[in-house]
C-alpha positions in Angstrom: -16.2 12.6 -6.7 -13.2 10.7 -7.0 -10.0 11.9 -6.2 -7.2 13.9 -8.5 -4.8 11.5 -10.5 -1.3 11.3 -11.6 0.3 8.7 -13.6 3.5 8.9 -13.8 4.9 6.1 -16.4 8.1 5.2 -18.1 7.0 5.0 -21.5 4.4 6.7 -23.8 1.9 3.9 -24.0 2.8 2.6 -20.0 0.0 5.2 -19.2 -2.7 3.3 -20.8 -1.4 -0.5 -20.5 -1.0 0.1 -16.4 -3.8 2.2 -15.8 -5.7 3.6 -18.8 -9.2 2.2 -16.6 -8.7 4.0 -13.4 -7.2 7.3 -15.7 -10.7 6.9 -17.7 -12.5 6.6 -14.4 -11.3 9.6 -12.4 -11.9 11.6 -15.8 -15.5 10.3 -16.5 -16.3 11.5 -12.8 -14.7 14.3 -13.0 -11.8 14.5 -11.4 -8.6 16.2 -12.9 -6.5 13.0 -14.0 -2.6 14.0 -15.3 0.8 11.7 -16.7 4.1 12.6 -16.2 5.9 10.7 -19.0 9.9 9.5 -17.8 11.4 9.1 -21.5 11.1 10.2 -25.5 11.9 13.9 -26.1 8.8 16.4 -26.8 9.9 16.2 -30.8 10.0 12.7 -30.8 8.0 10.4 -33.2 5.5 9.0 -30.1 5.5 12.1 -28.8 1.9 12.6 -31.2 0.9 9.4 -29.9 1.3 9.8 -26.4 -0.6 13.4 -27.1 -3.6 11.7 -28.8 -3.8 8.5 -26.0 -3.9 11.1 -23.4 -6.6 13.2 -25.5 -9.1 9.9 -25.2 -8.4 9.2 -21.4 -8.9 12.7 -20.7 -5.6 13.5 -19.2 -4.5 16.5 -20.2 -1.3 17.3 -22.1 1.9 14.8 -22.1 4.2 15.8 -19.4 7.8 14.7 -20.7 10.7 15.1 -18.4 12.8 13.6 -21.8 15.2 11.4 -21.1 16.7 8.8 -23.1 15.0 5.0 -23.2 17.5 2.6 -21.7 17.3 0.3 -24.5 16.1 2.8 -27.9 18.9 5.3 -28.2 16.3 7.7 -30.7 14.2 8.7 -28.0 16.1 11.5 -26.8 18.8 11.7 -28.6 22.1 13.6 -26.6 20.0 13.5 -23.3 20.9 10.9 -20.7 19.2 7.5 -20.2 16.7 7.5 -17.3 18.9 4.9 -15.9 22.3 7.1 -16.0 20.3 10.5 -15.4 21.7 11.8 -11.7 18.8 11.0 -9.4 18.5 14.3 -7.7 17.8 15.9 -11.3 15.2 13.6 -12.2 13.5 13.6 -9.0 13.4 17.4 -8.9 11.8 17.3 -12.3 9.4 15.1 -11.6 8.6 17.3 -7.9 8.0 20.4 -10.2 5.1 18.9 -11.6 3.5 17.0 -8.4 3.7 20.5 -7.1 2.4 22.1 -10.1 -0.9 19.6 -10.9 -1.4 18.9 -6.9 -3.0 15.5 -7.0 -4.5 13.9 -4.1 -3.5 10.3 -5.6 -0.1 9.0 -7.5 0.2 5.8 -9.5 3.7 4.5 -10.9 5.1 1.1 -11.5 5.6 -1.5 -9.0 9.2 -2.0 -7.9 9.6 -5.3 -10.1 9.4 -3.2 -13.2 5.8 -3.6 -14.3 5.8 -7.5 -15.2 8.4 -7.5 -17.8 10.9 -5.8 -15.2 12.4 -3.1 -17.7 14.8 -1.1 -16.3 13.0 2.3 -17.1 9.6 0.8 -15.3 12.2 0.1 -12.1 13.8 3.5 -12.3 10.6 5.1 -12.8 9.3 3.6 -9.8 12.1 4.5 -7.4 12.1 8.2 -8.8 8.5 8.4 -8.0 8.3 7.1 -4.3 11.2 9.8 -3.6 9.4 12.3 -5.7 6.5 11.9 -3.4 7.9 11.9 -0.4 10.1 15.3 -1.2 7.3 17.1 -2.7 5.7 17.7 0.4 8.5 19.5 1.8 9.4 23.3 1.7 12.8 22.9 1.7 13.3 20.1 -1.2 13.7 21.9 -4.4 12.5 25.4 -2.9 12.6 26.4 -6.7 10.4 23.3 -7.9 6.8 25.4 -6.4 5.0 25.4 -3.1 4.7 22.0 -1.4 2.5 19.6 -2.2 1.8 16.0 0.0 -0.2 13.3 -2.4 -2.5 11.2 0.4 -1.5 7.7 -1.0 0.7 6.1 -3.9 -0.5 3.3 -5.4 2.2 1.1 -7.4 0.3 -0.5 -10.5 1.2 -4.6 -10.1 0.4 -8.1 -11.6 -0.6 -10.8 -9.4 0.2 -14.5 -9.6 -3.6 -15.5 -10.0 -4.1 -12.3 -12.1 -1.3 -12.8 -15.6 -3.7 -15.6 -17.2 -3.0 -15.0 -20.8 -0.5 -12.4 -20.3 2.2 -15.1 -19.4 2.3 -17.4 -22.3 1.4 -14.5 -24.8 4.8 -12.6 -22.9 7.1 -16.0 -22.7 6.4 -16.6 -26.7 8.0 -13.6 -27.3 10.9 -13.8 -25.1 10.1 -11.4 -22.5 10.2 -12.2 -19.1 6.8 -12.3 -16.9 7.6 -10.7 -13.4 4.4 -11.2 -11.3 4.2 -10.7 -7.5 2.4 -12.6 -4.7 -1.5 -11.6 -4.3 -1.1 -10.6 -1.5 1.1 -8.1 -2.2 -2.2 -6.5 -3.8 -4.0 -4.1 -1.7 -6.8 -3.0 -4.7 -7.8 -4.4 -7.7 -10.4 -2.4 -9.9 -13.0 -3.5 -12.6 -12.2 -1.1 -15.5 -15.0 -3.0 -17.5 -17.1 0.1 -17.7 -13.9 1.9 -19.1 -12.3 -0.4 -21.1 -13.6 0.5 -24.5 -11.6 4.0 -23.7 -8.7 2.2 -22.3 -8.3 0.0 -25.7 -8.7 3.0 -27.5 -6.0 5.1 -26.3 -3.8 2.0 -26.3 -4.4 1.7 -30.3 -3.5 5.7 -30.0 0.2 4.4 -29.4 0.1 2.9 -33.3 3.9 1.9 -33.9 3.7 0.0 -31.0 0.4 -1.7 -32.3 2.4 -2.2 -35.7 5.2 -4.0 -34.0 5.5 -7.8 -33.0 7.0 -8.0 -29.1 5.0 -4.9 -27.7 2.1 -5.5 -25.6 0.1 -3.1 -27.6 0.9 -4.9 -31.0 0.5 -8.6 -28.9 -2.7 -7.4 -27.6 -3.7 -5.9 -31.2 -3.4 -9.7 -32.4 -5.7 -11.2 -29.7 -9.5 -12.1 -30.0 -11.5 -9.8 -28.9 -13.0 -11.7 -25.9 -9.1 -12.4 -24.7 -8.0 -9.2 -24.9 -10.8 -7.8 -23.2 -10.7 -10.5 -20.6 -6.8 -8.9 -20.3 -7.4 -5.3 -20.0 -10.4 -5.3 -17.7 -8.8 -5.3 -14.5 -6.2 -3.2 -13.0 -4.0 -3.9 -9.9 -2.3 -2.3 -7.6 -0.8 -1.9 -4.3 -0.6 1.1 -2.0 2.5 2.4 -0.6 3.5 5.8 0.7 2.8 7.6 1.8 0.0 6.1 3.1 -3.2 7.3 5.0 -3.6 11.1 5.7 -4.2 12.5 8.8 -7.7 12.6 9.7 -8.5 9.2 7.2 -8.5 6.7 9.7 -10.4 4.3 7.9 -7.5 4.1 5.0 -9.7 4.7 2.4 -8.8 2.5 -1.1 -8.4 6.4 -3.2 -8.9 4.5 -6.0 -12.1 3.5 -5.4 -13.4 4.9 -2.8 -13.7 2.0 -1.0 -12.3 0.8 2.2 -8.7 -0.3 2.2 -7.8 -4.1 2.8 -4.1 -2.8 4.2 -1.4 -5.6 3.9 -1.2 -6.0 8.0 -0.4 -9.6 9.1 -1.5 -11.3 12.0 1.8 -13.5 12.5 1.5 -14.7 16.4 -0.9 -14.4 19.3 1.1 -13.4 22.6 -0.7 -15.0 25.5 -0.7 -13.1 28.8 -1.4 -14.5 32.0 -1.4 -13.3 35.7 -2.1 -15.0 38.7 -3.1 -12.6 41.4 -5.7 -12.5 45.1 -9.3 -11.9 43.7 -12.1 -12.3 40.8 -11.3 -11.6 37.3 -12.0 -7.6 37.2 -15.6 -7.1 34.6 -14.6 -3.7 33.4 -11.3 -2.2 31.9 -9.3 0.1 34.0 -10.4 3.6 34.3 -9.5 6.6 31.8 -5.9 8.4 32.5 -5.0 5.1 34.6 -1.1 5.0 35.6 1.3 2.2 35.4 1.1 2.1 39.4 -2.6 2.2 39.6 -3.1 -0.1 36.7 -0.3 -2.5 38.5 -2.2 -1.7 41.4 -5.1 -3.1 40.2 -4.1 -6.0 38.5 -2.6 -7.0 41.8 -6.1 -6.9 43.5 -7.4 -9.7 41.5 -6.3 -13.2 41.8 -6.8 -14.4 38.2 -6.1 -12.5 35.0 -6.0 -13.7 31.8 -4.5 -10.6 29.4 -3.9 -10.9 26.2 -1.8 -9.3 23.5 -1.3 -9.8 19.0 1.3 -9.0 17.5 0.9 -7.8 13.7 3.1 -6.4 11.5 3.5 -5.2 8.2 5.9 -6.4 5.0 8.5 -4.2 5.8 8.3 -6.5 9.4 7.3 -3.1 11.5 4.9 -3.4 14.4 2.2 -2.1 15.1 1.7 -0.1 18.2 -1.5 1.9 19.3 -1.7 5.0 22.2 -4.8 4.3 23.8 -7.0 7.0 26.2 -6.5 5.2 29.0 -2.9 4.5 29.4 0.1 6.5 29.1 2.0 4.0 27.2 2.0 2.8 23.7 0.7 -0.5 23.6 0.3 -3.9 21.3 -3.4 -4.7 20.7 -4.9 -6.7 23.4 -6.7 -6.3 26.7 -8.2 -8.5 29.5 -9.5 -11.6 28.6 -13.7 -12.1 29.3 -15.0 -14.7 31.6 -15.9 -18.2 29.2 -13.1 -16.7 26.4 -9.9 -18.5 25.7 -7.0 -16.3 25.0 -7.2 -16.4 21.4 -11.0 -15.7 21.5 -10.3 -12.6 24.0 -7.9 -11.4 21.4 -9.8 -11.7 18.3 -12.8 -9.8 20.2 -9.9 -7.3 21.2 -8.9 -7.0 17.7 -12.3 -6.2 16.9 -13.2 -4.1 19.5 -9.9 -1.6 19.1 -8.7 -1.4 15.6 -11.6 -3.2 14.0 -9.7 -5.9 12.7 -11.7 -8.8 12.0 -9.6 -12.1 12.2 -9.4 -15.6 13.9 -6.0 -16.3 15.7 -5.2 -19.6 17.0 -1.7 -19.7 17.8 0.6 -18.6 20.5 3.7 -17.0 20.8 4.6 -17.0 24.1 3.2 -17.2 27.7 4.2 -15.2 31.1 2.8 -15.7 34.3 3.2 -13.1 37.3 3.7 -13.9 40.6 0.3 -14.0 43.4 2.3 -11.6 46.0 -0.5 -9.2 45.3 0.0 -5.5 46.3 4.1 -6.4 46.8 4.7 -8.0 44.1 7.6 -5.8 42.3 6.6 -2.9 39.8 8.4 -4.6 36.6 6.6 -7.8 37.6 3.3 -6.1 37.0 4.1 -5.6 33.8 3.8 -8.6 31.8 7.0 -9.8 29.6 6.8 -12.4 26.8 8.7 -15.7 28.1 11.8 -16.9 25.9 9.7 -19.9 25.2 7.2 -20.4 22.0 4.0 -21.8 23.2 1.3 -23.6 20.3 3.6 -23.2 17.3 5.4 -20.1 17.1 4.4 -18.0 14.1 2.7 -20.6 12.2 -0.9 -20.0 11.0 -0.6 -16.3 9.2 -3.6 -14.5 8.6 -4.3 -11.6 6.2 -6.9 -9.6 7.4 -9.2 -6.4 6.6 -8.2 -3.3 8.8 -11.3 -0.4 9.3 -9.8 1.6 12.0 -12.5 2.9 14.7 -12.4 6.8 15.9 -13.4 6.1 19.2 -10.9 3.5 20.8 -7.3 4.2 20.0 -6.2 8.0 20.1 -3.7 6.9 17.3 -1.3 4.0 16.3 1.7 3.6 14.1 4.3 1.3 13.3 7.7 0.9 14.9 10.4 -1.1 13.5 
């Protein structure tokens, strides 16, 4: 079964337009799928039409926190704009219902403000990611119900390659087309099987159909074949709070798929020794110290190591604790008789974190003295050299992360 679902959106009709196909989805599998609603008041007129959307996606009940629209003054009349309401008021609001529905997923606006960029989309977005985070703990809004953590939000986007006829249709009528990069996109989902119900609780939303610059009442307008060709594919991106303990493949919640994560391979770091023996066939023992494993590397009078440095867009590296060592370390390991250092560290890749990627360029090189057993403790320990070797950072590489049980006891990123 798929997992629980809350939309939280800006506007009545942003529920269906950003995600009506995944809201469908989770309902038609039976999961319990939810929308918190950021503006219109409960007595408003699209109050009924919010209702009767939600009634075909099978989400419940609208869930209006009722502020005022930042540019339509009648939708809650004497209550603040969501842009001017105090932030710790709206994000307690919107707490009391994470903790009230529980859902194991959360899906909001990305942080351009949903491809037009309105200021309620941006708001909403910002709200939600602290909403999130603070739900989860006991002593945020004690009065707001028991704590509740969400495994993953999931910020509903528009890739480059993915406006097609949304950016002319958009630009004719003045509005401005905010897309992101692709690969800011972490899932997209084929909402063909669901798009029938997605149209139809977009229609729900009828004084938007009626008017001329709305998306609903542009899309109304539209062949059938383009509109559909519009509609059928969602996009998003994940962002916290990212996987749960115990999901250490980083299952896509969406769709139950795998998770292509937004790592980046950015440089190789090449690490070379030269030492007294034969490269060593077999990895240092479990529980090895730093002065054993110096030890050891000081036995051997050629080792070729190897280490990658990825990081993720907000430029954090990542770091794993491994069985064997003590230390936190950068991917990597010895390098195999026959391999060149970038081969030895896309097999390393492979081997620990089941990252599958070709890496071709180097960031830096060290070599180690051959005293052996005297050579000094901190020169066991391989540094990066000031010096870029093969291009620097040039050469990125996106690539698909499916993180193995049984090789890293855990990782994380460290700025």
């Amino acid at each position: 079964m798929l997992p629980s679902l809350l939309a939280v959106a800006a506007h009545p009709d942003d529920e269906s337009l950003l995600a009506g196909g995944v809201l469908a989805q989770h309902h038609t599998a039976g999961a319990r799928t939810a929308v918190v609603t950021a503006t219109w008041a409960p007595d408003s007129r699209r109050a009924p039409e919010l209702a009767a959307a939600l009634a075909v996606l099978g989400a419940g009940s609208p869930r209006l926190l009722g502020y005022n629209d930042a540019r339509n003054p009648e939708a809650s009349p004497g209550r603040p704009r969501l842009v001017d309401a105090p932030l710790d008021e709206a994000v307690g609001r919107l707490v009391a219902h994470i903790r009230d529905f529980k859902p194991e997923i959360v899906v909001t606006h990305d942080a351009v403000g949903q491809l037009t960029g309105h200021p309620d989309h941006v708001r909403t977005h910002q709200i939600t990611l602290l909403a999130v985070e603070a739900a989860g703990l006991a002593y945020l809004y004690p009065d707001a119900g028991a704590p509740w953590q969400p495994t993953a939000v999931y910020a509903a986007t528009h890739p480059e390659s993915g406006v097609g006829l949304l950016r002319p249709l958009l630009e004719g009528v003045g509005k401005t087309v905010l897309a992101v990069p692709d690969s800011y996109v972490t899932t997209s989902v084929d909402v063909t099987p669901w798009a029938d119900v997605k149209w139809r609780a977009i229609l729900a939303h009828d004084g938007e159909v009626a008017r001329e610059r709305t998306l609903p009442g542009i899309l109304a307008r539209l062949p059938e074949a383009d509109r559909a060709q519009i509609i059928r594919t969602e996009h998003f991106t994940r962002l916290t709070p990212g996987p749960a303990k115990g999901d250490p493949d980083q299952t896509d919640h969406l769709t139950t798929r795998p998770l292509s994560a937004p790592f980046t391979v950015r440089a190789l770091t090449y690490r070379r020794e030269m030492t007294t023996t034969s490269a060593p066939d077999e990895p240092p023992g479990v529980a090895m110290n730093e002065e054993a494993y110096g030890a050891l590397r000081a036995s051997h009078a050629l080792w070729a190591g190897t280490s990658v440095l990825i990081t993720d867009q907000r430029g954090r590296v990542l770091l794993q604790r491994v069985t064997y060592r003590p230390a936190r370390l950068l991917p990597g390991g010895a390098v195999d008789k026959g391999e060149s250092p970038a081969q030895g560290a896309s097999r390393e890749l492979e081997e620990e974190l089941g990252v599958t990627a070709t890496v071709t360029r180097g960031l830096a090189v060290d070599w180690v003295s051959p005293a052996g057993r005297t050579t000094p403790p901190a020169m066991r320990e391989l540094r990066p050299s000031s010096g870029p070797f093969g291009g620097c950072t040039k050469g990125e590489h996106q690539v698909d992360h499916r993180m193995p049980s049984n090789v890293p006891s855990a990782w994380r990123l460290a700025p």
